[in-house]
Structures are given as C-alpha cells and as structure tokens.
C-alpha positions as CSV (number, residue, x, y, z in Angstrom):
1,X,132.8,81.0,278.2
2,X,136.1,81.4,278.9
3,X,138.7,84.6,278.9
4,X,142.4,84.5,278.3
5,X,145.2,87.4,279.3
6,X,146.7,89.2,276.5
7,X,151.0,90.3,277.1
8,X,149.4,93.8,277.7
9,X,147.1,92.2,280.3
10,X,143.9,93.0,278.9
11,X,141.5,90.5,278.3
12,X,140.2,89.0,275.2
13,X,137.4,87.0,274.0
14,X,134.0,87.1,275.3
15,X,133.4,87.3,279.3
16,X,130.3,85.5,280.5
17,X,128.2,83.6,278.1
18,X,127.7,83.1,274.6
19,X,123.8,83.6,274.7
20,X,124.2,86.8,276.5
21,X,126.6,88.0,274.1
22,X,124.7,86.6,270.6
23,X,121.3,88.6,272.2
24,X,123.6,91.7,272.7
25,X,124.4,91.5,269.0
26,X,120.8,90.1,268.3
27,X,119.6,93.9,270.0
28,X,121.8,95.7,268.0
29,X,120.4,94.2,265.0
30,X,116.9,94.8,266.1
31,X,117.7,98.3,266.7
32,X,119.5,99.2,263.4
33,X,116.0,97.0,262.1
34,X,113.7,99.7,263.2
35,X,115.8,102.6,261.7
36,X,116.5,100.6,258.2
37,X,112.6,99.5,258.3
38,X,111.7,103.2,258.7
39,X,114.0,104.2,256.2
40,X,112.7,101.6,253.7
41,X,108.9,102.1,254.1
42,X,109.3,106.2,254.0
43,X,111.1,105.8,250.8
44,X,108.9,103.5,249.4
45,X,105.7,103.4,251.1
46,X,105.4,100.2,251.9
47,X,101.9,100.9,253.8
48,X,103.0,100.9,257.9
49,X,103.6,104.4,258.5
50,X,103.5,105.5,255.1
51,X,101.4,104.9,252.6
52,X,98.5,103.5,254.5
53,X,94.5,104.6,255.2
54,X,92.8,103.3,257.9
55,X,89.3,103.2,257.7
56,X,86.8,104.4,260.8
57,X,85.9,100.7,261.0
58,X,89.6,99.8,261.4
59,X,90.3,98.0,258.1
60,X,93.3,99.7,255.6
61,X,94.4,99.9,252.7
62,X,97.4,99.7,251.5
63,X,99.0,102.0,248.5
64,X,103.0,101.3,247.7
65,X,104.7,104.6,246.0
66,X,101.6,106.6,247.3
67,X,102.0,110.4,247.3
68,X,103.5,109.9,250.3
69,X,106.2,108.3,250.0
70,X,109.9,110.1,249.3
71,X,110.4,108.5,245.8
72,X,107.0,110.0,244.8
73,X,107.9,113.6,246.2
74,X,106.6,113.4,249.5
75,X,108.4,116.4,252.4
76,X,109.1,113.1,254.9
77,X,110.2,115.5,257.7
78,X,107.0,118.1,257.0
79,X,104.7,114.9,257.5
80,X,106.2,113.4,261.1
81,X,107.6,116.9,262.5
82,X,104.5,119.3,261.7
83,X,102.0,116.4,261.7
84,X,102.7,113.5,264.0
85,X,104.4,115.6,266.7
86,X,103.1,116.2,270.4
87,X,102.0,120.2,269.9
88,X,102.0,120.2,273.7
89,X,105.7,118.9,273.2
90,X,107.9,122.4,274.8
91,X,109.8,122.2,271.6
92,X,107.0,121.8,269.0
93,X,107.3,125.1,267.3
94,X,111.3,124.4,266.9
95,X,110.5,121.2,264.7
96,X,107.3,122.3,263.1
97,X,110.0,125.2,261.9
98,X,112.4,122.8,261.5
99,X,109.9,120.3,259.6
100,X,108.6,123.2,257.1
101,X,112.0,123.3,255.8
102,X,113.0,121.0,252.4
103,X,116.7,120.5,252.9
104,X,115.8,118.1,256.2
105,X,114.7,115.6,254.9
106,X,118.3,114.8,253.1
107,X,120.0,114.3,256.7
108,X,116.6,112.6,258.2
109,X,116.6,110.0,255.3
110,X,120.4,109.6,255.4
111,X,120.6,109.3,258.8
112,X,117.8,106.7,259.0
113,X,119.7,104.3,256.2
114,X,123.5,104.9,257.5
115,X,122.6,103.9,261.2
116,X,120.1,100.9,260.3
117,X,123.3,99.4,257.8
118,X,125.3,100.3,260.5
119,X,124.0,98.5,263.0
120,X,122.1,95.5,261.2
121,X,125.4,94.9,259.3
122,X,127.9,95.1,263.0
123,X,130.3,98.1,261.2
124,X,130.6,101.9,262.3
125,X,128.9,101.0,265.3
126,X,130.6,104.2,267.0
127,X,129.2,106.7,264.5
128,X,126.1,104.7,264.5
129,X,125.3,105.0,268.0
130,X,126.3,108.8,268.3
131,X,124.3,109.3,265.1
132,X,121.6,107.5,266.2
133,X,121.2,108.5,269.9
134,X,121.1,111.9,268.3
135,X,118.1,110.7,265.9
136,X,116.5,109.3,268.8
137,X,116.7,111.9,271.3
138,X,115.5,114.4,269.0
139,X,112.2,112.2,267.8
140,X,111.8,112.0,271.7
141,X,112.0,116.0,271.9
142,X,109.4,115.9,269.4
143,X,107.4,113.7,271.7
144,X,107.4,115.1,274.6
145,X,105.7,114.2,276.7
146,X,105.3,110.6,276.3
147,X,101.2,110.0,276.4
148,X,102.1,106.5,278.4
149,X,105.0,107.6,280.7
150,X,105.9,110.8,282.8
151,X,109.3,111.0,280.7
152,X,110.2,107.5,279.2
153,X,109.8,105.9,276.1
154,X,111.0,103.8,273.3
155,X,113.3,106.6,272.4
156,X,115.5,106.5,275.6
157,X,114.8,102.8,275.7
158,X,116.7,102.5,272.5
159,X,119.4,104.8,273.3
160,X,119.8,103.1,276.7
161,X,120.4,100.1,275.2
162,X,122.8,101.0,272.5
163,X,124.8,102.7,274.7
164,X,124.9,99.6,276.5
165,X,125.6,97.0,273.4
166,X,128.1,99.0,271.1
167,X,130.5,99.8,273.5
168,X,130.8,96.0,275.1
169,X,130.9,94.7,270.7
170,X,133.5,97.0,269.8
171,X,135.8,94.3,272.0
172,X,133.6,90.9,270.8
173,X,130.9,91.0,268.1
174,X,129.0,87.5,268.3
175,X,127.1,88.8,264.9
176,X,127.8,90.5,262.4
177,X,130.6,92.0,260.4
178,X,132.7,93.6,263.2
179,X,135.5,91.7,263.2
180,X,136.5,91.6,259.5
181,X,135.6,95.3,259.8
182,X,138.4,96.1,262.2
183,X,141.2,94.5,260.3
184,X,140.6,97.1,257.5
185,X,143.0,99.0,257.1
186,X,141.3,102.3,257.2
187,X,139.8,101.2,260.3
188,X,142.9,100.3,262.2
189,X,144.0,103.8,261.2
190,X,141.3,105.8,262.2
191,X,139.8,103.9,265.5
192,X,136.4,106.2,265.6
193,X,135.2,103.6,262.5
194,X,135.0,101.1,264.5
C-alpha cells in the first residue's frame, strides 16, 4: 500500500499493508467486544458470567434476568470485587471496600458500555482507550496475582494492545466509523474526541 506527502510533509494514507491495518481495526473491535459483551450479559444475564449454575458434574443451566443480573437489582461491582477477586491480591481489602459500596456500580456499568461502543463502533477511541486501560488495570489490581503468570495477563495484554491500535487509527481507520467521526464538527474542535 502506498503513502503520499501532504504540503505540510506529513504522510497520509495507510503505511504498510492493508491486512495489517484491517486486523489493527479488527483488534480494536474485538477488544471493545469483550467490554460491550460484559456489559450486555451483566445487565441482562445472559448466562456466561452472570446468570449461570454449574453443576458438580459440569453441566449448567442457564437463567436470563436471574437475580443476578443488574436489571433485576443485582450489586454488579459487590459480586466481581468482594466475590471473584484474588484475596491474596495486595489490594483486595481496597476493592472488597470499594465493591461493598452501591454508587460503583453506575461508573462500572457505564464505563463497560461507553468503551465497548467506543471501540466496536471506531469513535472516541482516545477516551476509550484512557477509559479503558483504567478499567483494565484496575480489574488486574483486583487480580493480582495472575494464578497462570508471575505478573501478566489478559488485562495488560489488552491494554498493551490498545495502546498499540488507537494511536496508529486515529491517522487511518480501515473499520469502523472513524473517519466520518473526525469531520464532525465538534470533533475538529475539540481533538481529544477523536
């Protein structure tokens, strides 16, 4: 694929080759997947990691809009931050704390719908990214330490790699809604949208 030379000398277009570029949007997407999925299935238990019993002999059973699920009432944040979190994570009492508290699961939810559109959909990658690292990392803090891996897992995998794709799309987006994005006006005025 080729470049060409802007008057201010910068280059435009997409460097390299279209495949690489179409699986850096394709990651994105994937990314922004697992925090919309997550989203989705807490607020509806839609029986992956909500709303589903697993038996000793392995089988489950499935229960959509079960009591756990946030349109039912369920404390979202209580559930994964008290529950689901390493207690021999240095930082467990902090979100057990943190998790006990109703107001979080407002900005948990929130944050879990606003980065998935954002990145599934290719627009307010920036705030996506910063917004979701910050998810990320903190779910990793939660985590720690990995039960697979001295101090690496899907968490920093994820952030690694958005900090890898949103910065090279903010030039050239192969998918999504990036472009038409930018030409907004309310974009062009306030760059950080982007």
């Amino acid at each position: 694929m080729t470049t060409t030379e802007s008057t201010s000398g910068e280059l435009t277009g997409p460097v390299g080759s279209k495949t690489g570029w179409v699986f850096l949007s394709i990651t994105r997407i994937a990314i922004g997947w697992v925090f919309l999925w997550a989203f989705l299935d807490k607020l509806f238990g839609l029986g992956f990691s909500t709303c589903r019993t697993t038996a000793e002999d392995g089988s489950f059973t499935i229960e959509a809009m079960c009591d756990s699920a946030w349109l039912s009432g369920a404390r979202i944040t209580e559930g994964y931050l008290v529950y689901a979190g390493n207690p021999n994570s240095p930082f467990h009492d902090f979100f057990v704390d943190l998790g006990g508290q109703a107001w979080t699961d407002w900005p948990f939810m929130l944050g879990l719908a606003g980065v998935g559109l954002a990145l599934v959909l290719g627009i307010g990658t920036r705030v996506g990214l910063l917004a979701g690292s910050a998810m990320l990392f903190m779910m990793y803090l939660t985590q720690m330490l990995p039960s697979t891996n001295p101090f690496l897992d899907e968490h920093i995998v994820y952030i690694i790699a958005l900090l890898a794709v949103v910065p090279l799309e903010v030039r050239y987006q192969a998918i999504g809604l990036g472009t038409w994005w930018k030409k907004l006006d309310v974009v062009q005025k306030n760059r950080w949208l982007i």
